[in-house]
C-alpha positions as CSV (number, residue, x, y, z in Angstrom):
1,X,29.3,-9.7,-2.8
2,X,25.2,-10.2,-3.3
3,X,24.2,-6.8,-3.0
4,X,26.7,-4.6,-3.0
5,X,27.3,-2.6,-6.2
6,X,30.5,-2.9,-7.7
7,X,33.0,0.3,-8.0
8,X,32.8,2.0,-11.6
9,X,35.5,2.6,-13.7
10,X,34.9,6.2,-13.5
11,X,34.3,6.3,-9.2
12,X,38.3,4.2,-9.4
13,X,39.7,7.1,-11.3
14,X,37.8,9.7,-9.5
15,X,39.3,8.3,-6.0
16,X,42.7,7.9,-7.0
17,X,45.3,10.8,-5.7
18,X,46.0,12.8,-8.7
19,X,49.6,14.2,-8.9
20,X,48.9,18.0,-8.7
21,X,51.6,19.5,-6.7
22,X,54.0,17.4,-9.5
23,X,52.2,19.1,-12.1
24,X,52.7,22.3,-10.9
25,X,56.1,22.2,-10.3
26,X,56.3,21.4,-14.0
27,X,54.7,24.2,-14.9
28,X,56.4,26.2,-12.5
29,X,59.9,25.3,-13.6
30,X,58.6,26.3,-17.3
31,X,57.4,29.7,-16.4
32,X,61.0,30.7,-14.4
33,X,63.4,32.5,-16.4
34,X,66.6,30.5,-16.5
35,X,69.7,32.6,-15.4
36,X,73.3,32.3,-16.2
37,X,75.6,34.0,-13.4
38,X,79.2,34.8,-14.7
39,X,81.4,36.4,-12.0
40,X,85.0,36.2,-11.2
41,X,84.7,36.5,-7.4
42,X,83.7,32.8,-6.0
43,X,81.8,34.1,-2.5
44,X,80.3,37.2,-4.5
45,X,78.9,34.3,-7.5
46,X,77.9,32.0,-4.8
47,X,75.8,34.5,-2.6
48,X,74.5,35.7,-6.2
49,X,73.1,32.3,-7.0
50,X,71.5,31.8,-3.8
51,X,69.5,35.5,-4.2
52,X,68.7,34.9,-7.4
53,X,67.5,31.5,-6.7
54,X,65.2,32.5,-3.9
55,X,63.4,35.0,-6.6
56,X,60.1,33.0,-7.8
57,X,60.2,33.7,-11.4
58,X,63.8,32.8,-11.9
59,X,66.2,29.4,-12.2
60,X,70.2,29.8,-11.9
61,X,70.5,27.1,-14.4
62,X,74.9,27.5,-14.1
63,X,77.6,29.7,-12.9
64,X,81.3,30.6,-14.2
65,X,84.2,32.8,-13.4
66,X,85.7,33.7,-16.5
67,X,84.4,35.2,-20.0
68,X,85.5,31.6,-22.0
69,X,83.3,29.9,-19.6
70,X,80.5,32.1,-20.2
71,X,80.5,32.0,-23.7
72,X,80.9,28.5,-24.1
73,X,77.7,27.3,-21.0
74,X,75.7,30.1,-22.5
75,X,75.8,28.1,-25.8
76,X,75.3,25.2,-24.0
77,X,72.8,26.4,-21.7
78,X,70.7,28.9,-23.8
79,X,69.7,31.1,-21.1
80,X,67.2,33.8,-21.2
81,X,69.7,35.9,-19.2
82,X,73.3,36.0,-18.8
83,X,74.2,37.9,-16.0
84,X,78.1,38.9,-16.0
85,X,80.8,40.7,-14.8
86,X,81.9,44.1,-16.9
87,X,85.6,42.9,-16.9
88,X,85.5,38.8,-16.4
89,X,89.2,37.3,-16.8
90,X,89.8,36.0,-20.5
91,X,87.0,38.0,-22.4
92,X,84.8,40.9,-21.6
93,X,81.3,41.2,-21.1
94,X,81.9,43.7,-24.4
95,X,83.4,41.4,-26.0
96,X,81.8,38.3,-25.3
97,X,78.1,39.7,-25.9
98,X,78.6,40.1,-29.7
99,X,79.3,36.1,-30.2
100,X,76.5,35.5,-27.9
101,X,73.9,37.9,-29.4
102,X,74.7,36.2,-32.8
103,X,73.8,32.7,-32.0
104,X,71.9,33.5,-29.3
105,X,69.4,36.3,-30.2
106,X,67.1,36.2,-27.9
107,X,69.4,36.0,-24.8
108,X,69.5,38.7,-22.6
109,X,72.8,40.1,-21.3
110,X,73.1,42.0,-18.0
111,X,76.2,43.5,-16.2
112,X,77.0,43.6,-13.0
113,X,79.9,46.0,-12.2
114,X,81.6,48.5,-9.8
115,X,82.4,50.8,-12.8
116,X,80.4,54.3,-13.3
117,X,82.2,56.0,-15.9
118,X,80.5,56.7,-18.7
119,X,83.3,55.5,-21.2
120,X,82.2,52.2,-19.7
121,X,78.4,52.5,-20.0
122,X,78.4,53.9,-23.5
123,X,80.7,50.8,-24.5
124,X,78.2,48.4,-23.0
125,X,75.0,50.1,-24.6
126,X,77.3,50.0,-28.0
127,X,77.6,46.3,-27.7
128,X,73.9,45.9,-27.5
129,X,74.4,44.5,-23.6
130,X,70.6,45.1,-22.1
131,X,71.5,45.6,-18.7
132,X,74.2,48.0,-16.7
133,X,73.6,47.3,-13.1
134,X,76.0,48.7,-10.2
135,X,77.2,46.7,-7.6
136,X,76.1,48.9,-4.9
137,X,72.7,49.0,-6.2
138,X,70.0,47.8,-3.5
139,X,68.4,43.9,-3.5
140,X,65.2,45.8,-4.7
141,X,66.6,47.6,-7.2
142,X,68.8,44.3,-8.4
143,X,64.9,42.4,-9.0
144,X,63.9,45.2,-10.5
145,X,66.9,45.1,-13.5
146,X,66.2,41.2,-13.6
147,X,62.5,41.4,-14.2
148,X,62.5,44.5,-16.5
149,X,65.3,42.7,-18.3
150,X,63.4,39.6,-19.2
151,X,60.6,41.5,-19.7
152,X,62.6,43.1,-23.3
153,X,63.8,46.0,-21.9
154,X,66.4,47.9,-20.9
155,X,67.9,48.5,-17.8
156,X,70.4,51.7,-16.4
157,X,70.9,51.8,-12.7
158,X,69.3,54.9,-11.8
159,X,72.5,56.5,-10.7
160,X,73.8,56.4,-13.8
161,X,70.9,57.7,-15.3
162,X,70.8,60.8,-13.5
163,X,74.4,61.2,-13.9
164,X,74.1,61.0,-17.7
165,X,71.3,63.7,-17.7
166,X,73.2,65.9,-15.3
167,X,76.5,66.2,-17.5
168,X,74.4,66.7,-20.5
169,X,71.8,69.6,-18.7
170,X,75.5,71.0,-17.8
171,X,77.3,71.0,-20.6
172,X,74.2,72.1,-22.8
173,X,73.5,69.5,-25.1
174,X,76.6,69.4,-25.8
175,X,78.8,66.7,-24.2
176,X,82.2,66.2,-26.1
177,X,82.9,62.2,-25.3
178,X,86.4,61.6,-23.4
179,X,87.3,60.0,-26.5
180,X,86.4,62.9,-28.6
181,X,89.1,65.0,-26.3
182,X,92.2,63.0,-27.8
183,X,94.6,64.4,-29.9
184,X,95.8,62.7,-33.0
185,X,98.9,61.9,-31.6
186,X,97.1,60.6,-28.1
187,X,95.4,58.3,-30.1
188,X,98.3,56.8,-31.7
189,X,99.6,56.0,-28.9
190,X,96.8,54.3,-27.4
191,X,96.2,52.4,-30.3
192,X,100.0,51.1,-30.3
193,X,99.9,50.7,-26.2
194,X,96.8,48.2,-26.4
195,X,98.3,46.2,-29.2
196,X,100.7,45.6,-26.2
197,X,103.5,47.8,-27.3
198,X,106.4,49.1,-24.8
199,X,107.2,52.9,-24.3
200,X,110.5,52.4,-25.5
201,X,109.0,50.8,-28.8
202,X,105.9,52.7,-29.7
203,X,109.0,55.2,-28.9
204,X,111.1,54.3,-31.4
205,X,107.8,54.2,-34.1
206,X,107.0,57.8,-33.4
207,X,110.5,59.3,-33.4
208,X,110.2,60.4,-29.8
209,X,111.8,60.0,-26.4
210,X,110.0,57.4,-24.1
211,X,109.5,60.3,-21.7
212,X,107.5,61.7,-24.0
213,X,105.4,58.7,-24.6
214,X,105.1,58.0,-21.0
215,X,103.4,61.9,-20.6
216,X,101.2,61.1,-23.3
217,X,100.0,57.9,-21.8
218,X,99.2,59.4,-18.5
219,X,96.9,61.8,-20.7
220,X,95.1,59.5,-22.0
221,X,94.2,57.4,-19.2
222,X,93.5,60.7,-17.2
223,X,90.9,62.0,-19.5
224,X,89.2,58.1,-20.6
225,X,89.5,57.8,-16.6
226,X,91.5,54.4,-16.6
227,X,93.6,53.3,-14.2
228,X,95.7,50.9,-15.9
229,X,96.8,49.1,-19.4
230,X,94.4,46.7,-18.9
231,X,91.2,48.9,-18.8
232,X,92.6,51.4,-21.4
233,X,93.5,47.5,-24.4
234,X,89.6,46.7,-23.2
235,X,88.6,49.8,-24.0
236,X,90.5,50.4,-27.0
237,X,88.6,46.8,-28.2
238,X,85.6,47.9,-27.4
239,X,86.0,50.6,-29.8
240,X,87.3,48.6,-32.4
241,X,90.5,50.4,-32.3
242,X,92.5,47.4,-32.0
243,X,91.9,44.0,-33.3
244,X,90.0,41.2,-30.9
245,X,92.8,38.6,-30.2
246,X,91.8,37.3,-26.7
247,X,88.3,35.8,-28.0
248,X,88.9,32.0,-28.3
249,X,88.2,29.8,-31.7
250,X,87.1,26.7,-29.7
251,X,85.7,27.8,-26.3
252,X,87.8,27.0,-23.5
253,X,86.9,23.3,-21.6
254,X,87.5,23.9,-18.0
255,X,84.1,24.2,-16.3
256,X,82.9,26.4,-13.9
257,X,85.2,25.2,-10.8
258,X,88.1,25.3,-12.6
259,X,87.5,29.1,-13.0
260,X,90.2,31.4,-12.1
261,X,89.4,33.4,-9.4
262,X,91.3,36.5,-7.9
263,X,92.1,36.4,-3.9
264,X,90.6,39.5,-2.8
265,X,86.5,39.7,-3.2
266,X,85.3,43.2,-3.4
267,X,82.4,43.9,-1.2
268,X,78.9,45.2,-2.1
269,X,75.9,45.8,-0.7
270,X,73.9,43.5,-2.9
271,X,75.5,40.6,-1.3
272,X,74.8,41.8,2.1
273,X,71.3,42.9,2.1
């Protein structure tokens, strides 16, 4: 139209709605650190995900219920933290943070776990695992590990911390580790028990009544404070004292759903506060 002045190139681009709040989400997305949740308790994993999730600086980017599972989405996945149960069903944290930590390097691993004996948190700082949180630690406390975490350092629940320095203030300096406290014999007993040996056969080896046997057994789950076989052939692998036959040579296939998952969930305050 005569008179009227015609819209510039640089007024059409200067009107136009520019797509910040996409942009930012972008960047957002970029700046979260991406989390991997492996627990064996379904409701427990679930109401995980959904705190975790609400944090600003973090992204569940998957979720498992057994140690295969884990190992094969963190390769997948490449998290910056792997957040697991101490004991998952198939592979331990223990266990599974040395194949992680080799291909993944820069992958954080956290545990979350009921357990506070210091067998266990020694094991776990021995497999270079960055992170040894308790399950009845506080939501606060539970941001806290995550963010000191992924910031490159390490994280001890607190209680455990001031349990550590109280048995070594009491015993002088001195602590003698559970482990330490084992006879010869004691040992060579747990050694053949977690290669999944029977009284009456580890029995027969040593030239000795299965009573016997059974005595020394209870001994050595009293003083490494297990409760069952199970805990004391983890522990024993941990340790190196028996070979690693449970870790799988081509990560299992079943995803995430397909998890295994045992009936009874065991509560904690994290997932209630």
């Amino acid at each position: 139209m005569a008179g009227q002045a015609r819209p510039t190139l640089h007024r059409h681009f200067c009107n136009r709605k520019r797509p910040w709040g996409r942009r930012r989400n972008v960047e957002d997305a970029r700046l979260k650190n991406k989390v991997l949740i492996a627990e064996s308790h379904h409701l427990l994993r679930q109401h995980l995900r959904s705190l975790v999730n609400a944090l600003p600086d973090f992204e569940v980017i998957g979720d498992c219920g057994d140690g295969q599972s884990a190992l094969r989405l963190a390769l997948e996945l490449t998290p910056e933290l792997l957040l697991m149960e101490l004991f998952l069903p198939g592979l331990s944290a223990m266990q599974a943070t040395g194949q992680i930590k080799r291909c993944l390097p820069k992958t954080a691993i956290a545990v979350l776990t009921s357990e506070k004996a210091t067998e266990y948190v020694h094991a776990a700082l021995r497999a270079d695992i960055d992170g040894y949180i308790l399950k009845d630690a506080s939501y606060d406390e539970l941001v806290q590990a995550l963010r000191c975490i992924c910031g490159g350092k390490k994280f001890l629940s607190p209680e455990l911390s001031r349990h550590l320095i109280e048995s070594a203030v009491q015993e002088g300096g001195h602590k003698v580790a559970p482990v330490e406290q084992l006879t010869a014999r004691e040992r060579s007993i747990w050694k053949l028990i977690a290669e999944g040996r029977t009284n009456r056969t580890t029995a027969l080896l040593l030239n000795v009544s299965p009573k016997t046997i059974e005595k020394h057994r209870a001994n050595v789950m009293r003083k490494l404070g297990l409760r069952n076989v199970a805990e004391l052939q983890l522990l024993a692998r941990s340790y190196g004292l028996v070979a690693n036959t449970s870790a799988p040579s081509h990560p299992s296939s079943a995803t995430a759903r397909d998890a295994p998952e045992r009936k009874t969930p065991v509560p904690s305050p994290i997932f209630g506060k």
